[in-house]
Structure formats: structure tokens, C-alpha cells
C-alpha positions in Angstrom: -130.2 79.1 38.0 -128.4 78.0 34.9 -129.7 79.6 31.6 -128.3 76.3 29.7 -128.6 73.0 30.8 -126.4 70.6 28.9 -127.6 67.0 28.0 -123.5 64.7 28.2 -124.7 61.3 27.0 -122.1 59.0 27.4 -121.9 55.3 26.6 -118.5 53.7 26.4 -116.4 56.8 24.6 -113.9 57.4 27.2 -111.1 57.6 24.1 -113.4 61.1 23.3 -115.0 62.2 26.3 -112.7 64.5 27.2 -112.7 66.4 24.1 -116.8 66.6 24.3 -115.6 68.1 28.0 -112.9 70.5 26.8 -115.5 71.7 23.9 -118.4 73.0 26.6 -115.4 74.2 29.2 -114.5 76.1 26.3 -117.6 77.9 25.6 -117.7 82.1 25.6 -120.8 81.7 27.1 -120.7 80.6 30.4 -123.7 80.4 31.9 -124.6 76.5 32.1 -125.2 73.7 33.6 -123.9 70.3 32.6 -125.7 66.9 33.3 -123.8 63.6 32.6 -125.8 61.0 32.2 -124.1 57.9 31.7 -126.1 54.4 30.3 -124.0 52.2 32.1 -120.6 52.3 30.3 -117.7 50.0 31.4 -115.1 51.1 29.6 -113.6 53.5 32.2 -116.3 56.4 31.7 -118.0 56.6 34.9 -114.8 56.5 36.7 -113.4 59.5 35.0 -117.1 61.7 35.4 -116.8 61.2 38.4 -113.4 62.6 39.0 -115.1 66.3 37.5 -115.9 69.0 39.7 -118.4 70.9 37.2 -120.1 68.0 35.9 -123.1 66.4 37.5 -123.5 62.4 37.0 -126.5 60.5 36.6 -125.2 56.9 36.2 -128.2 54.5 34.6 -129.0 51.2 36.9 -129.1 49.5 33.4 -128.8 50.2 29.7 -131.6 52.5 28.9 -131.2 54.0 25.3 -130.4 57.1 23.5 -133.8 58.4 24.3 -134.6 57.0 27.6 -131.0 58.6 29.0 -132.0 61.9 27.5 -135.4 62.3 29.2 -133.7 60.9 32.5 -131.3 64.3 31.6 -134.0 66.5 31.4 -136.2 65.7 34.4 -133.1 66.5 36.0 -132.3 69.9 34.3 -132.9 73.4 35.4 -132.1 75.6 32.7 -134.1 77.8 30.7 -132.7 75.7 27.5 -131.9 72.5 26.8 -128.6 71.3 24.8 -128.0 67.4 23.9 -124.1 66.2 23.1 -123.4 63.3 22.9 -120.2 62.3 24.6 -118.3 61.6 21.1 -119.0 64.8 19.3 -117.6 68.3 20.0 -118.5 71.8 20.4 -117.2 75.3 19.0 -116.2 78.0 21.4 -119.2 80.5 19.9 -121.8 77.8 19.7 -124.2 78.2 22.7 -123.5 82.2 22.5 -124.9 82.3 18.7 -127.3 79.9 19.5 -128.9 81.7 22.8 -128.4 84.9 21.1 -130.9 83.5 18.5 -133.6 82.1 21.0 -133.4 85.5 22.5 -134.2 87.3 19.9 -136.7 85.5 18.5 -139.8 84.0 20.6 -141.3 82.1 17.7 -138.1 80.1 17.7 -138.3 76.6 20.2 -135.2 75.2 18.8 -132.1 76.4 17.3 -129.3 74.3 15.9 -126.1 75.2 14.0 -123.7 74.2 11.1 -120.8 72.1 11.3 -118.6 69.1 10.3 -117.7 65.4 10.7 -114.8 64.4 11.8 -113.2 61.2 12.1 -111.9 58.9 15.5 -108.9 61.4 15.2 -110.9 65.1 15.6 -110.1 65.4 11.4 -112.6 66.8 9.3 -113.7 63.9 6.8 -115.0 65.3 3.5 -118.2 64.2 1.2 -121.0 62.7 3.4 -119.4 59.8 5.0 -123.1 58.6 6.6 -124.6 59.0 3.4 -125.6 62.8 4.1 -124.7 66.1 4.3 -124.3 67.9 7.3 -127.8 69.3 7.8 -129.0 73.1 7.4 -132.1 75.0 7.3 -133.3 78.7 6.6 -134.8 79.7 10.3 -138.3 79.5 10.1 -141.0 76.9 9.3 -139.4 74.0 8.7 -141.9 70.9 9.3 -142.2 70.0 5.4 -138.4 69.7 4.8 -138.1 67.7 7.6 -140.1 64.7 5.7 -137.2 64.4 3.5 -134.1 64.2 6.2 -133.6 65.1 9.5 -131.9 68.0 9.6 -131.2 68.6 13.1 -127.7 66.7 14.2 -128.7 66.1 18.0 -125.3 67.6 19.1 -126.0 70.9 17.3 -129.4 71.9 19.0 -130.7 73.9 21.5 -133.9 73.7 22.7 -136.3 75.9 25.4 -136.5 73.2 28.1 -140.2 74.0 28.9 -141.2 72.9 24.9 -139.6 69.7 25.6 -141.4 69.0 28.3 -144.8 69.9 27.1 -144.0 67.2 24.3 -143.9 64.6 26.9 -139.6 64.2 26.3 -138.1 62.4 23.8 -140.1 58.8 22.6 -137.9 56.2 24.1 -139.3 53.3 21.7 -136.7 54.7 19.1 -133.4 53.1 18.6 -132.1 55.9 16.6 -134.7 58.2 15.3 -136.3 59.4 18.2 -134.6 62.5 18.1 -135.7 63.5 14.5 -139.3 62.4 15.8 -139.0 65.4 18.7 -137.6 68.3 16.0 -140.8 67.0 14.0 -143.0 67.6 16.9 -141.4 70.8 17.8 -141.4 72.1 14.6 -145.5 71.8 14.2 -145.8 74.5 16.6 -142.4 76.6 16.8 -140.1 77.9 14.6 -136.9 76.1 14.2 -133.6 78.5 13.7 -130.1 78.4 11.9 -127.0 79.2 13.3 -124.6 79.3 9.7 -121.9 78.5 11.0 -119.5 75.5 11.8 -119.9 75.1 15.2 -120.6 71.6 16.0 -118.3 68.3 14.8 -120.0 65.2 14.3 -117.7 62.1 15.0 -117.7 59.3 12.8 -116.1 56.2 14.1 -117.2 52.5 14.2 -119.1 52.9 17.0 -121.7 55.3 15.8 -125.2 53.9 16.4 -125.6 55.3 13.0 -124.0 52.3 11.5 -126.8 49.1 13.1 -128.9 49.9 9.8 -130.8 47.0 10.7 -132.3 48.7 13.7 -132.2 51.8 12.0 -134.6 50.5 9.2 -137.1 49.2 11.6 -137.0 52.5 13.3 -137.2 54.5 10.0 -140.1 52.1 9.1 -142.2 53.5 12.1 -140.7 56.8 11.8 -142.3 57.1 8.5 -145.6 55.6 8.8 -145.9 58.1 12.3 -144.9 61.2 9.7 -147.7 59.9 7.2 -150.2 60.1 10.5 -149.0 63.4 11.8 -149.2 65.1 7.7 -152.6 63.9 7.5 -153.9 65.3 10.5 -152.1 68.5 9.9 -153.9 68.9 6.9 -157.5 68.2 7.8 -156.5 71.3 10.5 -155.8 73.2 7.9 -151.5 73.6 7.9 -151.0 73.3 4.7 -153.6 74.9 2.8 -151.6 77.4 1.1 -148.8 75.3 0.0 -151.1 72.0 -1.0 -148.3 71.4 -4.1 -145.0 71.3 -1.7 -147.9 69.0 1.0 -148.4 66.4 -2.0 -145.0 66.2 -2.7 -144.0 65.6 0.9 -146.0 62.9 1.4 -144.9 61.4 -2.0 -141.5 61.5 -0.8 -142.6 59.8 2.7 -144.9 57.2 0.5 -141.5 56.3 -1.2 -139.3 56.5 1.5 -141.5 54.3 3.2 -142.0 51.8 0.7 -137.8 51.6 0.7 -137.7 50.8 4.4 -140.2 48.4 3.6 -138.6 46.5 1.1 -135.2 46.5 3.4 -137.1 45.0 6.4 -138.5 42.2 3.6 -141.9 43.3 3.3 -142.1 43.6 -0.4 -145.5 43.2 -1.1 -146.4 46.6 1.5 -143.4 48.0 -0.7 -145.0 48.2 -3.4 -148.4 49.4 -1.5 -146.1 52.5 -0.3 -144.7 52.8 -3.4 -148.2 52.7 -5.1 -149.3 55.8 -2.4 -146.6 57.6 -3.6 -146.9 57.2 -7.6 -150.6 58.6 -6.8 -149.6 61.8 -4.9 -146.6 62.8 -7.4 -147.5 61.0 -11.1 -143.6 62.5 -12.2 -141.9 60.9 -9.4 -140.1 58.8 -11.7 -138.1 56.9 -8.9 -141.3 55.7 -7.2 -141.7 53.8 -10.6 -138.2 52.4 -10.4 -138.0 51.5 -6.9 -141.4 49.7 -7.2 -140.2 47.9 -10.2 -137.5 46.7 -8.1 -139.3 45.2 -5.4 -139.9 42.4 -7.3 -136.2 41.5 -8.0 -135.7 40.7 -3.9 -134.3 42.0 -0.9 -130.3 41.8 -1.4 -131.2 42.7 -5.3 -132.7 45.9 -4.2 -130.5 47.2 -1.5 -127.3 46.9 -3.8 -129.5 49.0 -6.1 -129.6 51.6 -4.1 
């Protein structure tokens, strides 16, 4: 039995799945498993899976989703750990070996992801945040408040003990493209999260990237959000938070806000300012909140070039 299951979504990439390919064949560590599961691309994809000898393929009826094609992946899997890539993005040669190294040595740890870079449609690292974000990193250890602000988990980078994603039920399919920053939310109120700090995993940035259908992503940020504002609450009437109650409030101020933005982009103004209200109560100083609310009432188009 593999140790590592790997997680090859694929959906029309065929100009970069074969250096997604080349990055796992590449690995030191060799003990793995990888799952292709394809979501019914037509550009030449399938075809070429097909034609690999170490890669099983799970080729979708229909057009699933990110998240639906994932948990199809994992019912399938038989590793002790679980890896998502995505079929555009590539791996380091030390990246499951630091990363398995980690899990091993650490049993409050359920998930472990890495540093790393984007790079654009040619493999070449693109500088500054060209998706409006840095590549995300963490300190190893509790990480659930700091994932209110961003996700910091690039789904390519983790690595994840199979049997904690399946006790969360698999990744929530409703989600166009946040359902994978919902799991590492779920997963980090009751694991550990760990750090590899170290390059290991390039992003690709390219037109396709589902990244860039904000319109979709704001309506999934907008449930996203109100979900994170259910699951703080509850957390605290248990008790979570009741030696940090300062870094709680200002969590949820930041979710309030962030919320009333998403809001006001999907043109629901007048809960804008409701969210933006929530927030102003939480953290007084938040001197955005004030601004943003403010804002609302300038209109839709008004507001997003302000941002």
C-alpha cells in the first residue's frame, strides 16, 4: 500500500500536464500513488493519461467541479496521506519527503503544506502577487484564526492524512472555488496545520486559472464568509478562544468587513453596510470598516474601482 496518494486534477491543461507529471516522477520520495481524475476535458487530456503506465484515470461522466473531482479522488485513494495538484501547477523534487517527514514527526499535525512560487504559462517565476496575494505561509501550529484573514493553504502545496479528510465528510462540492480553504478551516479546528519553508510548489498563473471568474468567486466568498462567522461563534461558546478573546474579536472584525466587501460586490449594499456595521462594533479602530461602509453608498462599480 502506497504511503501517498496523489490527487492529478486535470481539466483541459494538456499544454502543462506533463510538467505536473514530470514534477511527481521526479520526487525523492517514491512511495506513492497517483490518481488522475479528469472532469471531462476535450482538449487532448484524456487521451494522453491514458497513454501512462503509473497513472491511474478516473475520467468524470460530466463536468463535476473542483471539489466534486477531488472527493471522487479520494474515495478512490489508498494512501496513508492525501496530496491535491492540480494538473497546471508543479512540484519540487524534496516536496513530499519534507512534507511526510513533517507528518511523521509530528502527530498533532493533519495537514502540512509548503512554500513556493508562481509562475507564469511559460514555467517563469512572476514576481509581486500577480492574484492579488502573496504566496501563503504559516508558523506550524494552530493556525484557525489566521485563516479568517486569507487562505493560506495553495491546494497544490498540501498534504493531508487521508483518514482526517474523510472524517470531514471530503471536500464541500457547492464551492466554485473556495471549497478548498473551507476544508483547511475545518481541519485546522481540530489538527495542527504544518510549514514546510521552503519553495517547493509553483503555482501557475495563466488565463485559465479559475482564480480569475471573480464573479463566481465573490458569491462563493460571500458564503465562505458568513459559514466562518457560524463556525467562530460556535467555537467560542465551546470555549476555543478564551485565552486569546482580543486576536477572536479582531478576527471576526476582519470577517464582518470582509464580508460586507463581498457584499457590496454581489450588489447588496444595504447588508454591506449591516456587515460593515458588525464589524465597526467588534474592532471600534478599524478605520477601513468606516471607509468601506462610507463607500457603499457611492454604488457598485464606484466601490470596486475603490478597492
Amino acid at each position: 500500500m502506497p504511503r501517498v496518494s496523489i490527487l492529478l486534477t486535470c481539466y483541459n491543461h494538456i499544454a502543462y500536464i506533463e510538467a505536473a507529471v514530470a514534477g511527481v516522477r521526479a520526487q525523492t520520495f517514491r512511495d506513492f500513488e497517483i490518481i488522475a481524475i479528469d472532469d471531462g476535458s476535450t482538449d487532448g487530456t484524456r487521451e494522453w493519461l491514458s497513454a501512462q503506465p503509473d497513472i491511474q484515470c478516473i475520467f468524470n461522466s460530466t463536468n463535476l467541479g473542483t471539489y466534486a473531482t477531488l472527493n471522487v479522488g479520494l474515495e478512490r485513494a489508498i494512501g496513508e496521506f492525501t496530496a491535491v495538484l492540480n494538473d497546471d501547477d508543479v512540484w519540487h523534487p524534496e516536496k513530499l519527503a519534507r512534507q511526510v517527514a513533517l507528518l511523521d514527526s509530528n502527530s498533532k499535525v493533519g495537514l502540512v503544506h509548503t512554500g513556493g512560487h508562481f509562475i507564469n504559462g511559460k514555467g517563469e517565476r512572476t514576481e509581486g502577487n500577480p492574484l492579488g496575494f502573496r504566496f501563503p505561509t504559516f508558523e506550524t501550529g494552530d493556525i484557525l484564526l489566521g485563516l479568517v484573514y486569507e487562505n493560506k493553504i495553495i491546494a497544490s502545496a498540501a498534504l493531508a492524512r487521508t483518514a482526517i479528510l474523510r472524517e470531514l465528510g471530503g471536500f464541500n462540492p457547492d464551492y466554485f472555488g473556495s471549497g478548498d480553504w473551507e476544508m483547511w478551516f475545518r481541519v485546522a479546528e481540530q489538527h495542527h496545520v504544518g510549514f514546510v519553508d521552503a519553495p517547493l510548489t509553483d503555482y501557475r498563473v495563466h488565463g485559465a486559472n479559475a482564480s480569475h471568474k471573480l464573479e463566481r468567486i465573490w458569491r462563493d466568498d460571500e458564503r465562505l464568509r458568513l459559514w466562518i462567522e457560524s463556525r467562530l461563534t460556535h467555537l467560542a461558546d465551546e470555549g476555543r478562544f478564551a485565552d486569546r478573546l482580543d486576536d477572536y474579536r479582531n478576527a471576526r472584525a476582519f470577517n464582518f468587513a470582509a464580508l460586507g466587501t463581498v457584499k457590496m460586490l454581489n450588489g447588496d449594499a444595504a447588508a454591506a453596510r449591516r456587515s460593515y456595521a458588525a464589524s465597526i462594533r467588534l474592532a471600534p479602530s478599524r478605520w477601513k470598516s468606516y471607509a468601506r461602509w462610507a463607500l457603499t453608498f457611492a454604488g457598485k462599480n464606484a466601490f470596486r474601482k475603490s478597492l
